[in-house]
MARVEXBA-211572 format. One record per residue (C-alpha): residue number from 1; x, y, z. Coordinates in nm, 2 decimals. Layout:
+-----+--------+--------+--------+
| pos |     c1 |     c2 |     c3 |
+-----+--------+--------+--------+
| NUM |      X |      Y |      Z |
...
+-----+--------+--------+--------+
//
This chain:
+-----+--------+--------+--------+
| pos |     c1 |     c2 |     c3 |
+-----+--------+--------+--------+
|   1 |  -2.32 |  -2.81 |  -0.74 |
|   2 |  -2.64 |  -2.76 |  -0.52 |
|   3 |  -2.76 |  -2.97 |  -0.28 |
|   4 |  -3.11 |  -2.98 |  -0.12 |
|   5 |  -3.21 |  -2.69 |   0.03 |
|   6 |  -3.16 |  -2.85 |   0.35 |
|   7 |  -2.80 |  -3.00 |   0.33 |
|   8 |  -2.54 |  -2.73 |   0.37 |
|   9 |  -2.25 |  -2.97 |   0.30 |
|  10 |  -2.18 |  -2.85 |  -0.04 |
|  11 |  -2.23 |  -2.48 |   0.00 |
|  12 |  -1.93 |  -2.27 |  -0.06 |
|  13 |  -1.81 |  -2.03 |   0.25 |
|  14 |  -1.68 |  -1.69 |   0.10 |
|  15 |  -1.34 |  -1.66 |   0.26 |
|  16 |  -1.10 |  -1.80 |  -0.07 |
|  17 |  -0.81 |  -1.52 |  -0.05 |
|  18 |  -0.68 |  -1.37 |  -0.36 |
|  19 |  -0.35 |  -1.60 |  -0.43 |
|  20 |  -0.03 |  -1.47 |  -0.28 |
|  21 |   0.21 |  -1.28 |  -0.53 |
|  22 |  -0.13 |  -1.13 |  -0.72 |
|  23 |  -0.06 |  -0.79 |  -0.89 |
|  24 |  -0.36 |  -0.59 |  -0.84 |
|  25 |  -0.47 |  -0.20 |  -0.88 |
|  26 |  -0.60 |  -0.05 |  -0.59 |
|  27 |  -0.70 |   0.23 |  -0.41 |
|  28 |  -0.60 |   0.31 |  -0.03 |
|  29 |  -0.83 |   0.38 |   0.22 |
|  30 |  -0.71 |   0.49 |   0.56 |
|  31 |  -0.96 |   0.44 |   0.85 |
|  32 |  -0.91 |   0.68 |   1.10 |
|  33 |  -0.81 |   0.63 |   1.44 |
|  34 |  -0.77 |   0.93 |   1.63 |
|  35 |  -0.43 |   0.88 |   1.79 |
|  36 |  -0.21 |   1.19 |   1.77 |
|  37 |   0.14 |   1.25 |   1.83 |
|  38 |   0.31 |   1.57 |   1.67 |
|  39 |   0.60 |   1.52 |   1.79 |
|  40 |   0.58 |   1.23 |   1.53 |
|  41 |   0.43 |   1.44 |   1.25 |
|  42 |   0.12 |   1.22 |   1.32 |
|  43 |  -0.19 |   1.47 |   1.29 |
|  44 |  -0.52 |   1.46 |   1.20 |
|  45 |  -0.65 |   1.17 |   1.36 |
|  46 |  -0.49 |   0.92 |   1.10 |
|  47 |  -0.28 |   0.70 |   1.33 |
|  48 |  -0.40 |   0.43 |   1.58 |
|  49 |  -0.26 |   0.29 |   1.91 |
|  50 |  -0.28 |  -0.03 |   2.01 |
|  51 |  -0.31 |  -0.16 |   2.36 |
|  52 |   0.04 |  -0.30 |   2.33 |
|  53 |   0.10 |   0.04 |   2.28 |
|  54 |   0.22 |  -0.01 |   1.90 |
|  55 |   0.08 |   0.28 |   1.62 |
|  56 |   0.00 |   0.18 |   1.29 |
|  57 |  -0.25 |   0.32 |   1.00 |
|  58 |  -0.53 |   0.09 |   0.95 |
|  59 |  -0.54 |   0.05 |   0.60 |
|  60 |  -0.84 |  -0.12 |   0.34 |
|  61 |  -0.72 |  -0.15 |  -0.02 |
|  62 |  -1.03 |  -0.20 |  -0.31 |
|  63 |  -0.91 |  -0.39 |  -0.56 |
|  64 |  -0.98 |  -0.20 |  -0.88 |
|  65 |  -0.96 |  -0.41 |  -1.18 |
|  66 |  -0.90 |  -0.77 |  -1.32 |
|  67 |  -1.10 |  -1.05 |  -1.22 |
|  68 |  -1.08 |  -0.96 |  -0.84 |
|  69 |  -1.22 |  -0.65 |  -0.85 |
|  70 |  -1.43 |  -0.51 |  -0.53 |
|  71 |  -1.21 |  -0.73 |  -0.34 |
|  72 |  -1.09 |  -0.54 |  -0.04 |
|  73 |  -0.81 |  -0.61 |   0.13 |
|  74 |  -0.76 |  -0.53 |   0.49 |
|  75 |  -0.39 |  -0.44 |   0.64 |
|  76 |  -0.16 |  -0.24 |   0.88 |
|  77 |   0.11 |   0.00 |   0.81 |
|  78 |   0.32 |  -0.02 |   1.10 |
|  79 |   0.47 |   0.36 |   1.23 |
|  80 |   0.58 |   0.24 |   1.56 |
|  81 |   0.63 |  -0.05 |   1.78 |
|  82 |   0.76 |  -0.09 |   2.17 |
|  83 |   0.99 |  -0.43 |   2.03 |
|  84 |   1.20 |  -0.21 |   1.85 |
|  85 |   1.23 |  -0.05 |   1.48 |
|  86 |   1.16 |  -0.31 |   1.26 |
|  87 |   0.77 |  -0.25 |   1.25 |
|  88 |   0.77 |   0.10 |   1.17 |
|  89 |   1.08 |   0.10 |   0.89 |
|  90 |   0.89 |  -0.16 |   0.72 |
|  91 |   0.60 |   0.08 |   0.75 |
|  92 |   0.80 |   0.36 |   0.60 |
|  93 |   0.89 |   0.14 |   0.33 |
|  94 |   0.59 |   0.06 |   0.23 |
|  95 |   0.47 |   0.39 |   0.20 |
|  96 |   0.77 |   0.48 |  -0.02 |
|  97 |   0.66 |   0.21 |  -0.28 |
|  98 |   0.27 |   0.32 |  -0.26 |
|  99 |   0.47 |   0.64 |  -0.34 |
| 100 |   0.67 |   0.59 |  -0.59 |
| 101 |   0.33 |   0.37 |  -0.77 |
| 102 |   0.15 |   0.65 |  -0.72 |
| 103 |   0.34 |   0.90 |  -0.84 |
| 104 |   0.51 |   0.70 |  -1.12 |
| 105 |   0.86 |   0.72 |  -0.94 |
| 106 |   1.15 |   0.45 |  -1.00 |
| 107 |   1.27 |   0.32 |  -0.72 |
| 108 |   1.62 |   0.40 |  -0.80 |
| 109 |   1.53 |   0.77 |  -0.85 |
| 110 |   1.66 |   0.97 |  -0.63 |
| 111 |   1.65 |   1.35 |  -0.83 |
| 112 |   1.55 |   1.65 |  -0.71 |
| 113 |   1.22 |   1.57 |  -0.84 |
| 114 |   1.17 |   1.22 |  -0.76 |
| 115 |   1.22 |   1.32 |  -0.38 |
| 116 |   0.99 |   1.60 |  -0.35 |
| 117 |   0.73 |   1.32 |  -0.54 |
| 118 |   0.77 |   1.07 |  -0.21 |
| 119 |   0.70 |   1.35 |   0.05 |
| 120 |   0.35 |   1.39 |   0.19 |
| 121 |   0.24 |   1.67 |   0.39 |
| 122 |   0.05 |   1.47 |   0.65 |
| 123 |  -0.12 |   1.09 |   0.60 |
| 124 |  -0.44 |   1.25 |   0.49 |
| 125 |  -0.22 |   1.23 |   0.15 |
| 126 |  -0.24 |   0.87 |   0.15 |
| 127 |  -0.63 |   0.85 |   0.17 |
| 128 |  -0.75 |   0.77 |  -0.14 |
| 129 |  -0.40 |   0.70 |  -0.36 |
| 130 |  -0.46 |   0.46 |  -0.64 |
| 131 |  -0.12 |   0.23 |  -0.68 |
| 132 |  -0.02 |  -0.10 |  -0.78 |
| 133 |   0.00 |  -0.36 |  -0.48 |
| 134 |   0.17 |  -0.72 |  -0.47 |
| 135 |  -0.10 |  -0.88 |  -0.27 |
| 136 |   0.06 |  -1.12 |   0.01 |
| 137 |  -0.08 |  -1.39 |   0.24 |
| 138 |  -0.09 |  -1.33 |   0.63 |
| 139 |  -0.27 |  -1.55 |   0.93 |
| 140 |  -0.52 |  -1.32 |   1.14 |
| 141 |  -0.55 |  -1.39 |   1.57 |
| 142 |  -0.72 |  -1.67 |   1.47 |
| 143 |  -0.44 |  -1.84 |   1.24 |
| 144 |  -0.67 |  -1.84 |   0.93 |
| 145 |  -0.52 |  -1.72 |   0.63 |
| 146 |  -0.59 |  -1.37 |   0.53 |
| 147 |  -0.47 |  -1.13 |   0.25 |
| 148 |  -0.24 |  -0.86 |   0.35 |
| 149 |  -0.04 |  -0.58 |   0.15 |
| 150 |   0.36 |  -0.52 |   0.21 |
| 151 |   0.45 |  -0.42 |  -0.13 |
| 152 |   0.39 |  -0.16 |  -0.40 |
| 153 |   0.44 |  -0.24 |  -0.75 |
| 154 |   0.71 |   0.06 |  -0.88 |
| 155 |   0.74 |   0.14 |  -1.26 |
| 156 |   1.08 |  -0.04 |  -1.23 |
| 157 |   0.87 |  -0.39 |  -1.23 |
| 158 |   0.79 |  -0.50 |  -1.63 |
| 159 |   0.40 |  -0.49 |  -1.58 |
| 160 |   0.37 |  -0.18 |  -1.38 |
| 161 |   0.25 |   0.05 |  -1.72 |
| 162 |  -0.01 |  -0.21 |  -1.82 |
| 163 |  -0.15 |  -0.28 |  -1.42 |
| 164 |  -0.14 |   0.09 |  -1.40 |
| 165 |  -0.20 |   0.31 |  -1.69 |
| 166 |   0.12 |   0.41 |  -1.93 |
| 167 |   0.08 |   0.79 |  -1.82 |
| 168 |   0.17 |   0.85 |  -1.44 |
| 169 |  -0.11 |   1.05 |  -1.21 |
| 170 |  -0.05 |   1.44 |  -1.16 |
| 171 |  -0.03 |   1.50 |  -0.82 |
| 172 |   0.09 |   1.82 |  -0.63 |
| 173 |   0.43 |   1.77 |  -0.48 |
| 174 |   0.49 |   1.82 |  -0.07 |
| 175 |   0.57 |   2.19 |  -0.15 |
| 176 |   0.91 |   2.31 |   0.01 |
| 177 |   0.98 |   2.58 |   0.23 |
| 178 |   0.94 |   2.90 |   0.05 |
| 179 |   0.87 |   2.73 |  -0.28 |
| 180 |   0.54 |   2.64 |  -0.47 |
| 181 |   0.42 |   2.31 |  -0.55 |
| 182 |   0.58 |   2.11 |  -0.81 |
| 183 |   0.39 |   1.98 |  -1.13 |
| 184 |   0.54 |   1.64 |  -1.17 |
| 185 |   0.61 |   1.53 |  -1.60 |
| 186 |   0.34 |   1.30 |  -1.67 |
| 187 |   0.50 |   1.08 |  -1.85 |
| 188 |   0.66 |   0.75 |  -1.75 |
| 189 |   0.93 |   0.58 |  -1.88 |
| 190 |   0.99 |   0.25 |  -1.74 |
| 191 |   1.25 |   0.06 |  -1.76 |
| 192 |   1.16 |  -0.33 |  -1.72 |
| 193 |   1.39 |  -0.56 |  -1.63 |
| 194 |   1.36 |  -0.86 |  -1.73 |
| 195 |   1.29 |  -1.02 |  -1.37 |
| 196 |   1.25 |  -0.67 |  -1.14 |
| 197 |   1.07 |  -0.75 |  -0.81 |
| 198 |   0.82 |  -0.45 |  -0.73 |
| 199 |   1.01 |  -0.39 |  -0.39 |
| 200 |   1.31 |  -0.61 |  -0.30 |
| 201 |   1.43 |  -0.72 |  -0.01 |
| 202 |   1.10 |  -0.68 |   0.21 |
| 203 |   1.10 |  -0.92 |   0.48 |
| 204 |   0.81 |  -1.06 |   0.60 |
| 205 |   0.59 |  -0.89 |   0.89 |
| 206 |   0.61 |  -1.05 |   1.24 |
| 207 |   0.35 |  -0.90 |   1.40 |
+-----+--------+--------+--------+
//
């Protein structure tokens, strides 16, 4: 309800965040940073340090479709921190379950095939991947809630083939050494559990 043009009570400030546990399509966007380390495997400019000295990607996820689409969602995927491990492996996880969304890979999977699908060749592979994200709740430096993304949806979870298509994407394997790239089967077959969490056992971020 409006009220007169002068009276701003009622108006409506844009900063409702999508509600935590929200399945959502999206599509990653890393934003470049320019911090390199090979030693790492961290090339191309992808990675960014922090003052504190931690290194993260700075990652903006577009929601794709259902009634928040457009929405972006702004998050870090932590590769390194000076307080220890915990930052980066639950940076590496996360990037397996974008993977295995991705790519249509089970979590459980661990073939031949379902390994070569969760290795990139550098984080420029991660630019523009369309997966299914669990969309969480956070607080920013100013303690306001803000959306944030620690989870990938796998095709383990029972609404993973309608969020994200029933046929998985083609993509081009990491190719081994000596060996071409592999063409992945296309076709999914999940296998819902009746209560399957999209990735269990995350903790939650301290940042």
């Amino acid at each position: 309800m409006s009220g007169p043009w002068n009276d701003f009570n009622s108006a409506q400030s844009n900063t409702t965040v999508i509600p935590k546990g929200t399945l959502a399509k999206v599509r990653l966007t890393l934003r470049p940073g320019g911090f390199d380390d090979p030693s790492q495997g961290w090339t191309g400019g992808w990675a960014r340090r922090a003052a504190t000295g931690a290194v993260y990607l700075d990652a903006e996820y577009t929601v794709l479709e259902g009634p928040y689409a457009r929405r972006k969602v702004w998050s870090l995927i932590g590769l390194y921190s000076p307080k220890g491990p915990d930052w980066a492996n639950m940076g590496r996880g996360l990037i397996r379950g974008i993977l295995n969304s991705a790519r249509g890979v089970s979590d459980k999977d661990n073939s031949p095939e379902a390994q070569a699908r969760r290795r990139i060749n550098g984080f420029g592979d991660l630019d523009g991947v369309e997966f299914v994200a669990r969309i969480d709740i956070g607080t920013d430096t100013n303690g306001e809630d803000k959306n944030e993304i620690r989870a990938a949806v796998t095709p383990d979870h029972r609404d993973y083939a309608a969020l994200m298509g029933a046929v998985a994407p083609q993509f081009t394997a990491a190719p081994a050494q000596g060996h071409p790239p592999q063409q992945p089967n296309t076709t999914t077959q999940p296998s819902p559990p009746a209560s399957a969490p999209g990735v269990a056992g995350r903790p939650s971020w301290a940042q």
